[in-house]
LUMPA-688315 format. One record per atom (N, C-alpha, C, O): residue in one letter; x, y, z; atom name; chain. Coordinates in steps of 0.2 Angstrom, whole numbers. Layout:
<nodes>
<node><r>a</r><u>X</u><v>Y</v><w>Z</w><a>CA</a><c>A</c></node>
...
</nodes>
This chain:
<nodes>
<node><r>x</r><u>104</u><v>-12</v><w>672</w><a>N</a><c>A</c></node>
<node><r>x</r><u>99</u><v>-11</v><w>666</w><a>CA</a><c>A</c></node>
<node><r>x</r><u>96</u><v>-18</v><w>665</w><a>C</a><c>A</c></node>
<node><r>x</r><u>100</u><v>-23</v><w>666</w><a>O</a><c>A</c></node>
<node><r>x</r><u>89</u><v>-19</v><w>663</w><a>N</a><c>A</c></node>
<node><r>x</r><u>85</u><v>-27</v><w>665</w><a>CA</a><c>A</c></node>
<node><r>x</r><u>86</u><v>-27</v><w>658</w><a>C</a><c>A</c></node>
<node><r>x</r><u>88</u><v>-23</v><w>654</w><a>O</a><c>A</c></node>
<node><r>x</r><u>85</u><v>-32</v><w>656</w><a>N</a><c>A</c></node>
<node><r>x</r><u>86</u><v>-37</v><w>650</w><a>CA</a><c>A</c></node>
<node><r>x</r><u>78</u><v>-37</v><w>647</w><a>C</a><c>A</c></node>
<node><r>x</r><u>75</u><v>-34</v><w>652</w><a>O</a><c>A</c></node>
<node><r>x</r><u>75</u><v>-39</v><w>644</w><a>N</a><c>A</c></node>
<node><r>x</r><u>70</u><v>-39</v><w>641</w><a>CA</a><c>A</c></node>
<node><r>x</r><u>68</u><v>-47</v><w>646</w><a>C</a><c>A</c></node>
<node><r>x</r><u>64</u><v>-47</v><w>650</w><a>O</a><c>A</c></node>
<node><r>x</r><u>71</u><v>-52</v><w>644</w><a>N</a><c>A</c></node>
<node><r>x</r><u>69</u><v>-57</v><w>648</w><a>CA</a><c>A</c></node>
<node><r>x</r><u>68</u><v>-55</v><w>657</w><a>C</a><c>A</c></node>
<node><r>x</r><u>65</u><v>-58</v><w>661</w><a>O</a><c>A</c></node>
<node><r>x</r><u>71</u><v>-50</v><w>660</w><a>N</a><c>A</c></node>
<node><r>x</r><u>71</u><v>-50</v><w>666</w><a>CA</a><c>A</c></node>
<node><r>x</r><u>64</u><v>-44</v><w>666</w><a>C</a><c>A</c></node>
<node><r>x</r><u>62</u><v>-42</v><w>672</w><a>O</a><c>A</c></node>
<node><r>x</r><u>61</u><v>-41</v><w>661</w><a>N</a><c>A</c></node>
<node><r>x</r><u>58</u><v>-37</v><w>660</w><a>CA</a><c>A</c></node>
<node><r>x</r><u>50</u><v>-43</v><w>661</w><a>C</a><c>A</c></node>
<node><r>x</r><u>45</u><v>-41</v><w>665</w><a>O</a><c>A</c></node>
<node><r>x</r><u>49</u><v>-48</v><w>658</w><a>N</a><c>A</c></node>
<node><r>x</r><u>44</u><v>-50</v><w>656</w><a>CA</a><c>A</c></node>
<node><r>x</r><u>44</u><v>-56</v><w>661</w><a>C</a><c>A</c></node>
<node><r>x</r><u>39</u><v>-59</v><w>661</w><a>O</a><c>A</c></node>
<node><r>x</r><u>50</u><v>-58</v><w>666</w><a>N</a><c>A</c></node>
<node><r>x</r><u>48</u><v>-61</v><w>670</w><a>CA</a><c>A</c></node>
<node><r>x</r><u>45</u><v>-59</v><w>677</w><a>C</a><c>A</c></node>
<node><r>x</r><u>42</u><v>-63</v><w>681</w><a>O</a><c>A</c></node>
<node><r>x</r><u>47</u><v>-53</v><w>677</w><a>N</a><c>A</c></node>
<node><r>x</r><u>44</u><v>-47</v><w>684</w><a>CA</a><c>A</c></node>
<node><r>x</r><u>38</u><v>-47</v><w>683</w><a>C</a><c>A</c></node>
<node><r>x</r><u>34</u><v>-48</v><w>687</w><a>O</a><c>A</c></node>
<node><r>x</r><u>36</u><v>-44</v><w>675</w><a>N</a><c>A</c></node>
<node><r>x</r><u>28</u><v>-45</v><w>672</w><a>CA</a><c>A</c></node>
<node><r>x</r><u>25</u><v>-52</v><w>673</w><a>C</a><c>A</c></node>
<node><r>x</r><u>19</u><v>-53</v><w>673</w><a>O</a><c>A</c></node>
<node><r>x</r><u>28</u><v>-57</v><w>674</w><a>N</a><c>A</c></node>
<node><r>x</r><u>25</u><v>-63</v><w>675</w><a>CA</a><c>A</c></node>
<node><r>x</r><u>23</u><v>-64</v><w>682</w><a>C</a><c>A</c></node>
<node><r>x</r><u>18</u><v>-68</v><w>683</w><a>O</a><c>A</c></node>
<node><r>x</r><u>27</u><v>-61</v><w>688</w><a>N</a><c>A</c></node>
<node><r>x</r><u>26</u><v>-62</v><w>693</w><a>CA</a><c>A</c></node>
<node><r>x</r><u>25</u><v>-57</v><w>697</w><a>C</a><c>A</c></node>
<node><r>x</r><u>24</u><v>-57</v><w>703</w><a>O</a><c>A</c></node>
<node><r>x</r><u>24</u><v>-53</v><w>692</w><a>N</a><c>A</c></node>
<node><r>x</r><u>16</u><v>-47</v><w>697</w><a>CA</a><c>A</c></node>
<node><r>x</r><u>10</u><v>-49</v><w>692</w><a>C</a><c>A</c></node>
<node><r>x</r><u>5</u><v>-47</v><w>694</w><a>O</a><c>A</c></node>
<node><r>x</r><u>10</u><v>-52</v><w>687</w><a>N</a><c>A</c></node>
<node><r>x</r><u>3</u><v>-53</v><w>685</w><a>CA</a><c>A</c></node>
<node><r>x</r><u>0</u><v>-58</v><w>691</w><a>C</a><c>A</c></node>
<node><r>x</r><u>-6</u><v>-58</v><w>693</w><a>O</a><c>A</c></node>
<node><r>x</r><u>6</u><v>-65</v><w>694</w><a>N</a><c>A</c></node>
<node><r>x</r><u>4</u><v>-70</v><w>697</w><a>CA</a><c>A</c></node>
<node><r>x</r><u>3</u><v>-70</v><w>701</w><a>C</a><c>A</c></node>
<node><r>x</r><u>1</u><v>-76</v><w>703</w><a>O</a><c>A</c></node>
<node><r>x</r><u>3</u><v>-64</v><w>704</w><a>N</a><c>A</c></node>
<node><r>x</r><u>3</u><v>-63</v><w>712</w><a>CA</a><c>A</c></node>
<node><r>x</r><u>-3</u><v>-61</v><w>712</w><a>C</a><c>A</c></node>
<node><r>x</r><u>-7</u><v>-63</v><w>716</w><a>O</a><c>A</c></node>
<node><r>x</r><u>-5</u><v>-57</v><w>706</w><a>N</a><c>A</c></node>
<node><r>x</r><u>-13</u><v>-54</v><w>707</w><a>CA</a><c>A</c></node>
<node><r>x</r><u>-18</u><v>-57</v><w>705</w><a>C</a><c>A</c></node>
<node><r>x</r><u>-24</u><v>-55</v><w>706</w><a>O</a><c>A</c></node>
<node><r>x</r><u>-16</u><v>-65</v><w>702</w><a>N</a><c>A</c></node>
<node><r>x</r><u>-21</u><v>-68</v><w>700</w><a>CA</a><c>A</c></node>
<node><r>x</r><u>-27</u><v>-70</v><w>707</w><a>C</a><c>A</c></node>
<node><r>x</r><u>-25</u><v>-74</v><w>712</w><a>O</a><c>A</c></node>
<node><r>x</r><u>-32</u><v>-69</v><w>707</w><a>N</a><c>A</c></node>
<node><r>x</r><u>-38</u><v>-76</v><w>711</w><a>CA</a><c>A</c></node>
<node><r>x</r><u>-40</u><v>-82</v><w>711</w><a>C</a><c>A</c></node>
<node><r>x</r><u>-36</u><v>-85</v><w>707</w><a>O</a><c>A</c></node>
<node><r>x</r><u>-44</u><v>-87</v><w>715</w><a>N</a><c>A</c></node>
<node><r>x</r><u>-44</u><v>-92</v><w>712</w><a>CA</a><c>A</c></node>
<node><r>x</r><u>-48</u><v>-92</v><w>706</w><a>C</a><c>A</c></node>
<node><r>x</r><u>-46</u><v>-95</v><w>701</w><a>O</a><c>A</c></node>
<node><r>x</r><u>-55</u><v>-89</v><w>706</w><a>N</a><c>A</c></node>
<node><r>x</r><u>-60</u><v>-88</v><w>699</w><a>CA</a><c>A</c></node>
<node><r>x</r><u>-58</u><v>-84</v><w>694</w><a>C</a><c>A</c></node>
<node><r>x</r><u>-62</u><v>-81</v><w>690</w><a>O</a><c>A</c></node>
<node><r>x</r><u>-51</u><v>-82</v><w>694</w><a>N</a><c>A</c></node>
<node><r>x</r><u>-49</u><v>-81</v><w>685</w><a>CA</a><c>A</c></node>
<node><r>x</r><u>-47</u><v>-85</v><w>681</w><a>C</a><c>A</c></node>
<node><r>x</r><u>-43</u><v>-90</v><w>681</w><a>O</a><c>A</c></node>
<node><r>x</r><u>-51</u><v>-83</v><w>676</w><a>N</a><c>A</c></node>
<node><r>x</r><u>-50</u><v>-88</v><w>672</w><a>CA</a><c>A</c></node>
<node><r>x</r><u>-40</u><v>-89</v><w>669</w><a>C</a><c>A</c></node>
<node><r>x</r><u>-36</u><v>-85</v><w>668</w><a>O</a><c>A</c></node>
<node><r>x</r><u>-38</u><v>-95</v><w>668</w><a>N</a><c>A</c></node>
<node><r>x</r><u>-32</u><v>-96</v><w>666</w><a>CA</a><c>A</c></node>
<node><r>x</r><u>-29</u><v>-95</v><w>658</w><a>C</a><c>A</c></node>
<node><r>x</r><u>-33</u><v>-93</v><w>654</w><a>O</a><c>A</c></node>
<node><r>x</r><u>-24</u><v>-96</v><w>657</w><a>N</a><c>A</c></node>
<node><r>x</r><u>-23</u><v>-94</v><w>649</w><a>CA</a><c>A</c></node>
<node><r>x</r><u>-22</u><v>-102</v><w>646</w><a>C</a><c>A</c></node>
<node><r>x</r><u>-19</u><v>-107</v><w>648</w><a>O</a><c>A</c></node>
<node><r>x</r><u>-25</u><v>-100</v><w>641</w><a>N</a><c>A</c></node>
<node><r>x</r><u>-27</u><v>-105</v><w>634</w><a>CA</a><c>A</c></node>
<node><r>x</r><u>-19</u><v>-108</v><w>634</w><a>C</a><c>A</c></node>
<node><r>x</r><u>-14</u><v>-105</v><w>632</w><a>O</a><c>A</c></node>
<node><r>x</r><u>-19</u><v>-114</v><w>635</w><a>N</a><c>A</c></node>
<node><r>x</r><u>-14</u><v>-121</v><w>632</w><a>CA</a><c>A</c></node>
<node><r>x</r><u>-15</u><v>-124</v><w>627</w><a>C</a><c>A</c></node>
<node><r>x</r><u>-21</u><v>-124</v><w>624</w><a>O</a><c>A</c></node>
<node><r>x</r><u>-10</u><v>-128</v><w>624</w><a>N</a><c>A</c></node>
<node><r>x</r><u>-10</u><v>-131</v><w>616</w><a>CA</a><c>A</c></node>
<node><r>x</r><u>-15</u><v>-136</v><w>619</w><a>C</a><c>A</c></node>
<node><r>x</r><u>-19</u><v>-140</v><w>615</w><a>O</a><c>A</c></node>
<node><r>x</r><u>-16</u><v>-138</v><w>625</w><a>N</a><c>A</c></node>
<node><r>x</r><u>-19</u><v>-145</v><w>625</w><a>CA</a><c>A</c></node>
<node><r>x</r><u>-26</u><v>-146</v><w>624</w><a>C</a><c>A</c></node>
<node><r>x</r><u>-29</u><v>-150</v><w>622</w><a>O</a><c>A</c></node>
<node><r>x</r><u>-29</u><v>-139</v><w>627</w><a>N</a><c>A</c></node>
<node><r>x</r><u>-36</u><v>-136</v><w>628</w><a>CA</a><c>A</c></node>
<node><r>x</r><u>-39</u><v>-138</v><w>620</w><a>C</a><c>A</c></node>
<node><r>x</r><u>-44</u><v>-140</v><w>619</w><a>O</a><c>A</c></node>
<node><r>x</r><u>-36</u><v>-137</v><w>617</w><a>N</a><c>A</c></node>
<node><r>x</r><u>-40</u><v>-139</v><w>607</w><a>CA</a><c>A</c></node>
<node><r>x</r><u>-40</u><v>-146</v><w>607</w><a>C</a><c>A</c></node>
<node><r>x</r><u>-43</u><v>-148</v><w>603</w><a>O</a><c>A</c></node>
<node><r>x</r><u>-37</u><v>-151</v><w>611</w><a>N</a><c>A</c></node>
<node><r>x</r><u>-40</u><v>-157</v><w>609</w><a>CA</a><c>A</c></node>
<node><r>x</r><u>-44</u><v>-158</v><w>609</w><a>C</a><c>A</c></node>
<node><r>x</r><u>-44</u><v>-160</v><w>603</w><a>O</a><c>A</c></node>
<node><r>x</r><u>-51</u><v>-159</v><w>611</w><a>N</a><c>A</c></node>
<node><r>x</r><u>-58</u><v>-161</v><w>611</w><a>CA</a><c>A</c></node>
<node><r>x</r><u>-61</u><v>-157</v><w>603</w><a>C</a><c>A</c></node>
<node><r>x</r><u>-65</u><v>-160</v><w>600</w><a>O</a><c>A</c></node>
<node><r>x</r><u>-59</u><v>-151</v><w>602</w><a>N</a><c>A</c></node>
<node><r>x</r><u>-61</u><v>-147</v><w>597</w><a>CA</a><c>A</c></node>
<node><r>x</r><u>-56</u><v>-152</v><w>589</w><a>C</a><c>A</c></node>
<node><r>x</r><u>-59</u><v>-153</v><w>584</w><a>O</a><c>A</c></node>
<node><r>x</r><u>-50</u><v>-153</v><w>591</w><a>N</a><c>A</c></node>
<node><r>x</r><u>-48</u><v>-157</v><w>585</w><a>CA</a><c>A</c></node>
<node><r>x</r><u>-50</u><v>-162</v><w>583</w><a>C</a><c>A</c></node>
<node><r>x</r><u>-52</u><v>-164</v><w>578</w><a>O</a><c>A</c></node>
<node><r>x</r><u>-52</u><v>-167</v><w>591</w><a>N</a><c>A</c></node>
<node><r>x</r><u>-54</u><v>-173</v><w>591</w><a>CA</a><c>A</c></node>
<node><r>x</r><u>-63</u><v>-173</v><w>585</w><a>C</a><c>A</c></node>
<node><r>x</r><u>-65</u><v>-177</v><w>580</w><a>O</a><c>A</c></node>
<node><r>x</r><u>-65</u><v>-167</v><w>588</w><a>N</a><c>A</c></node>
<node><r>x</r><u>-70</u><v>-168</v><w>585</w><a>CA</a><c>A</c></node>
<node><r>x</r><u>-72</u><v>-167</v><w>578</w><a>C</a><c>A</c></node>
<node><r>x</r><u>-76</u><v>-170</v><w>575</w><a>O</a><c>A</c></node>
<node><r>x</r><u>-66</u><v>-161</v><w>576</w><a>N</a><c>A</c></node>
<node><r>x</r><u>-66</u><v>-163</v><w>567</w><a>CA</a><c>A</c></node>
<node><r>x</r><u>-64</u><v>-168</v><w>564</w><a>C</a><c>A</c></node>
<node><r>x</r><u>-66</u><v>-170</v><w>558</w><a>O</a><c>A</c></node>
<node><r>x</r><u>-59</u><v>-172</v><w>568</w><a>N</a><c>A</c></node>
<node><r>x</r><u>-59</u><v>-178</v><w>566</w><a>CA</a><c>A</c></node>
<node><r>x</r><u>-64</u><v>-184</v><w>565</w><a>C</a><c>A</c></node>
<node><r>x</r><u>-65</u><v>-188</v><w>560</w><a>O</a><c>A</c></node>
<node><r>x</r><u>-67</u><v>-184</v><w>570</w><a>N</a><c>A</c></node>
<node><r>x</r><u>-71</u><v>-187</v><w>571</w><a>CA</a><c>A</c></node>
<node><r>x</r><u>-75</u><v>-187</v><w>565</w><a>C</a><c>A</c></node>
<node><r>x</r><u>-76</u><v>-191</v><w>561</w><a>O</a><c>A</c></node>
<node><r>x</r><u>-78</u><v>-179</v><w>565</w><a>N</a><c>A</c></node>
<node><r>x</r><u>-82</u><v>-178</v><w>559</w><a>CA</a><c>A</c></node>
<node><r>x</r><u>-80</u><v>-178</v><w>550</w><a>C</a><c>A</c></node>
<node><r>x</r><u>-85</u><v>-178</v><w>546</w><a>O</a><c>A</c></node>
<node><r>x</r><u>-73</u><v>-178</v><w>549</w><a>N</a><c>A</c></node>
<node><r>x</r><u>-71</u><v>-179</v><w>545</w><a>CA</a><c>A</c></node>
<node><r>x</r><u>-70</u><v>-188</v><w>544</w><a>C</a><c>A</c></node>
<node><r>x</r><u>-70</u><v>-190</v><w>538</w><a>O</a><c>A</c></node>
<node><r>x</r><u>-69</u><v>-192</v><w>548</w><a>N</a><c>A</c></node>
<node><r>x</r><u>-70</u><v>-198</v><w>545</w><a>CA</a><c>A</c></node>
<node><r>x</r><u>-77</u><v>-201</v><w>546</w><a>C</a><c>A</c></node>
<node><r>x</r><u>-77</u><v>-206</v><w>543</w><a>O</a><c>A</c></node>
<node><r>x</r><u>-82</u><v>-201</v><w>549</w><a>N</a><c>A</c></node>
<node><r>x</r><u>-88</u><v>-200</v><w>547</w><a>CA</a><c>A</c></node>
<node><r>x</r><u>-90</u><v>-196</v><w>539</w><a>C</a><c>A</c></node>
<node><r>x</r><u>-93</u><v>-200</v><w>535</w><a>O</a><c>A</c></node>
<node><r>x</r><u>-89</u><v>-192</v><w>539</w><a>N</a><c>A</c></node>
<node><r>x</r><u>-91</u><v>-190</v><w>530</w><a>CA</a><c>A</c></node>
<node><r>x</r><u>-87</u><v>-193</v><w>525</w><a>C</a><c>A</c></node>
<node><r>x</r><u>-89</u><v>-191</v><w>520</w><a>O</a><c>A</c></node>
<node><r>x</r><u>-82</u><v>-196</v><w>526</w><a>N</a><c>A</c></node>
<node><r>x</r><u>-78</u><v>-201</v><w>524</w><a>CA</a><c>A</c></node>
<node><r>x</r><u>-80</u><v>-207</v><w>521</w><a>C</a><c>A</c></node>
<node><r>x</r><u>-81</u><v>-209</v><w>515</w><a>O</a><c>A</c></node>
<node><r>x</r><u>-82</u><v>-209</v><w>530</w><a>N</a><c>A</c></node>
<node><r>x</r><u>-88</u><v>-216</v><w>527</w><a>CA</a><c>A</c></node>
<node><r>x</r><u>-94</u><v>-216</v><w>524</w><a>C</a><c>A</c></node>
<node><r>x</r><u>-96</u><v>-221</v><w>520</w><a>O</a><c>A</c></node>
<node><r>x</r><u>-97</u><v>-210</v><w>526</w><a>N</a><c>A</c></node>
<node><r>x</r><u>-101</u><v>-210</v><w>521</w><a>CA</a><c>A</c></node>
<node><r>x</r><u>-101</u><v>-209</v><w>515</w><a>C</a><c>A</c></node>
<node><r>x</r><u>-106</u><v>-212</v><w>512</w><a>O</a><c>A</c></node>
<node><r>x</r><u>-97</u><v>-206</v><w>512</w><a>N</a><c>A</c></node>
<node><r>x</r><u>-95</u><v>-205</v><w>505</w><a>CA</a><c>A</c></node>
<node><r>x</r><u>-93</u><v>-210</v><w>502</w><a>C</a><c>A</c></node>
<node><r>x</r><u>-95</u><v>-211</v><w>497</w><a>O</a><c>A</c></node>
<node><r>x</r><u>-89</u><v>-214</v><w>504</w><a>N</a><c>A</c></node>
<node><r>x</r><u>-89</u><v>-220</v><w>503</w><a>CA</a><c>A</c></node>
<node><r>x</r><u>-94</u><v>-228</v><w>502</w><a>C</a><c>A</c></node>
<node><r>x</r><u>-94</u><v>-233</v><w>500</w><a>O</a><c>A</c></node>
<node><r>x</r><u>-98</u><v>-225</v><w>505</w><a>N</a><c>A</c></node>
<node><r>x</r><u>-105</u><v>-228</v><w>506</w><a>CA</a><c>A</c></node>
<node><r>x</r><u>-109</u><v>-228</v><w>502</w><a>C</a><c>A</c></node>
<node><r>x</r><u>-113</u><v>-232</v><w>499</w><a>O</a><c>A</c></node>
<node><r>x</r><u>-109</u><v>-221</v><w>500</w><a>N</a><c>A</c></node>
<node><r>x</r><u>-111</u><v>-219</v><w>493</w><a>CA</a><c>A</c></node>
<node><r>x</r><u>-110</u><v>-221</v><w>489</w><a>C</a><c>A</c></node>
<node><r>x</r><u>-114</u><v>-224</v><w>485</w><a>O</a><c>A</c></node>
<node><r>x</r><u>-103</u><v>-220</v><w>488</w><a>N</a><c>A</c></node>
<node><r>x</r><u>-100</u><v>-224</v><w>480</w><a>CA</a><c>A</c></node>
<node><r>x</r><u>-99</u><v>-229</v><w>479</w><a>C</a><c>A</c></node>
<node><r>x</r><u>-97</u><v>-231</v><w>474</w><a>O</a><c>A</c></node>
<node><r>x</r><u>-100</u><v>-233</v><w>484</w><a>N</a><c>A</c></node>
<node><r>x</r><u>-102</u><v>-240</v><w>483</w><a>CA</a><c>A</c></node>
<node><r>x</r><u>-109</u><v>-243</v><w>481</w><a>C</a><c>A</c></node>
<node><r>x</r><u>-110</u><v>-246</v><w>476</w><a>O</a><c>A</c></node>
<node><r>x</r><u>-113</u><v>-239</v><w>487</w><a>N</a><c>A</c></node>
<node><r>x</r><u>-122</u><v>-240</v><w>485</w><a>CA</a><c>A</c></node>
<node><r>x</r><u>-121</u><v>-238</v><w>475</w><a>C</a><c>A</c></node>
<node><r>x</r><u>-123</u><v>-242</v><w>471</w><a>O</a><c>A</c></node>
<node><r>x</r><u>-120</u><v>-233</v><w>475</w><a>N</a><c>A</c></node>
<node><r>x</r><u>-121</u><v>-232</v><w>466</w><a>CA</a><c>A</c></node>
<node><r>x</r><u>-118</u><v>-233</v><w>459</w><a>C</a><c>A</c></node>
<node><r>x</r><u>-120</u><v>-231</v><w>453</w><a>O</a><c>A</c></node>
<node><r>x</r><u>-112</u><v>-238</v><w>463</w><a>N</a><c>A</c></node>
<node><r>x</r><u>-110</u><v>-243</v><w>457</w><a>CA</a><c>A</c></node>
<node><r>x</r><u>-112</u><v>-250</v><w>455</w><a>C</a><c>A</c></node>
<node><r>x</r><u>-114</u><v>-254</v><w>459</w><a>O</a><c>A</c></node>
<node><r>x</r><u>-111</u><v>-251</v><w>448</w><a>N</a><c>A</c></node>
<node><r>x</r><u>-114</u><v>-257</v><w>449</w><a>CA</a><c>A</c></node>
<node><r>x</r><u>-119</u><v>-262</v><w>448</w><a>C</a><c>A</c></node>
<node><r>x</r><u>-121</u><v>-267</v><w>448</w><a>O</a><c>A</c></node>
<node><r>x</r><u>-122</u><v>-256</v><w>449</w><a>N</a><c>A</c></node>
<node><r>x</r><u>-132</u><v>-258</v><w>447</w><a>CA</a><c>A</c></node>
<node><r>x</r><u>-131</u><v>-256</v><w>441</w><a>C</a><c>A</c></node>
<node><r>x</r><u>-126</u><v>-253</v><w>438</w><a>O</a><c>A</c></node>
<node><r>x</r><u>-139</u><v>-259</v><w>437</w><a>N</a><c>A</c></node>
<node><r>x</r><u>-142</u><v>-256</v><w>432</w><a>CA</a><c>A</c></node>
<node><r>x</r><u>-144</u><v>-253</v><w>433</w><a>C</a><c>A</c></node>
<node><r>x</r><u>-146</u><v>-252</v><w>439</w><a>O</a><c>A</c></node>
<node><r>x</r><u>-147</u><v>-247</v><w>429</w><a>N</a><c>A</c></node>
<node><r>x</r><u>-151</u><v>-241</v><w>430</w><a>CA</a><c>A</c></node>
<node><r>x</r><u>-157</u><v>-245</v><w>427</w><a>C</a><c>A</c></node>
<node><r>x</r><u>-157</u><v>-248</v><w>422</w><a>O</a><c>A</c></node>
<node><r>x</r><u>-161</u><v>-242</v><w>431</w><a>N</a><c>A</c></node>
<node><r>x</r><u>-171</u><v>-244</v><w>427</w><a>CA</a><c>A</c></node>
<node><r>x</r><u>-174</u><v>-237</v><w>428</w><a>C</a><c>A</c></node>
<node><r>x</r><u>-174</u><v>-233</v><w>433</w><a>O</a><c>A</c></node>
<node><r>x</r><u>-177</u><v>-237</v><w>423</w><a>N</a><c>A</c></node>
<node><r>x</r><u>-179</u><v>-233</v><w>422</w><a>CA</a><c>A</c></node>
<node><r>x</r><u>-186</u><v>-232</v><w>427</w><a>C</a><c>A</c></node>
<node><r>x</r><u>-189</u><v>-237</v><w>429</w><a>O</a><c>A</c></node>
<node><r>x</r><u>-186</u><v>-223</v><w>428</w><a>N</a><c>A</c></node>
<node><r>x</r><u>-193</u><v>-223</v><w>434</w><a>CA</a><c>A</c></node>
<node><r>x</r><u>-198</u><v>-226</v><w>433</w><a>C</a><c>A</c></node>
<node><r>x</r><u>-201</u><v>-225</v><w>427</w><a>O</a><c>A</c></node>
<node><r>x</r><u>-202</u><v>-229</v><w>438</w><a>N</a><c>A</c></node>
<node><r>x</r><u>-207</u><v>-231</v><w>442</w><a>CA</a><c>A</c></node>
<node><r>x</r><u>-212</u><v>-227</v><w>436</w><a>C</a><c>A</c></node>
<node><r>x</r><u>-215</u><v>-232</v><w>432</w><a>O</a><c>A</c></node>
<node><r>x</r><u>-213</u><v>-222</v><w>435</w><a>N</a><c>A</c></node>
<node><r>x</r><u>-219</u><v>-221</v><w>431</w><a>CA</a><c>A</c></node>
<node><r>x</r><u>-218</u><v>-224</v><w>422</w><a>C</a><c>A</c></node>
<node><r>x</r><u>-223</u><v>-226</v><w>418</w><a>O</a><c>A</c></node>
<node><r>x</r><u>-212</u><v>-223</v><w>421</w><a>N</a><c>A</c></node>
<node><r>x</r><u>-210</u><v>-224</v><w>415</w><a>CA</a><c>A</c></node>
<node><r>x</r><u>-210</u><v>-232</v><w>411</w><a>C</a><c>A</c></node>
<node><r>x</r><u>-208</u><v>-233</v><w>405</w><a>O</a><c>A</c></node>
<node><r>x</r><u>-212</u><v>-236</v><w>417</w><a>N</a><c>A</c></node>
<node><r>x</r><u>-212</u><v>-243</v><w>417</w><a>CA</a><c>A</c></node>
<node><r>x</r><u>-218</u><v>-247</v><w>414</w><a>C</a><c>A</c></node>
<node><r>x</r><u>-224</u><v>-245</v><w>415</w><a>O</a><c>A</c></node>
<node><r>x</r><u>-218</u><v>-250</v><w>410</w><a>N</a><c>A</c></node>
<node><r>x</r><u>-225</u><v>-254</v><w>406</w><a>CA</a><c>A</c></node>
<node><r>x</r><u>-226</u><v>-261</v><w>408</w><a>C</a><c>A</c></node>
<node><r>x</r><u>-231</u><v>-265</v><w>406</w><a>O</a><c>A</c></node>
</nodes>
């Protein structure tokens, strides 16, 4: 009687037998690097920006608008 482990390893090696060279492969943890890289990326970028922001709009005096002016 096969073991569940002896079951899914026969299925691994008749899948592997049948594979080609242009099939596509199964998805690894490492394939999302570029994809995490990039939210990071884009989360420290709106970081600095926001940051830049709240820099730029402290600290000044406010003057009153351009048209409002005499």
């Amino acid at each position: 009687m096969e073991t569940p482990k002896e079951r899914v390893a026969e299925s691994n090696r008749k899948a592997a037998a049948e594979r080609r060279p242009g099939d596509p492969r199964p998805v690894e943890p490492r394939d999302s690097r570029p994809l995490i890289a990039i939210i990071c990326a884009g989360l420290a970028i709106a970081f600095v920006l926001l940051g830049v922001m709240y820099v730029n709009s402290t600290g000044e005096t406010p003057q009153p608008p351009i048209a409002e002016q005499r």
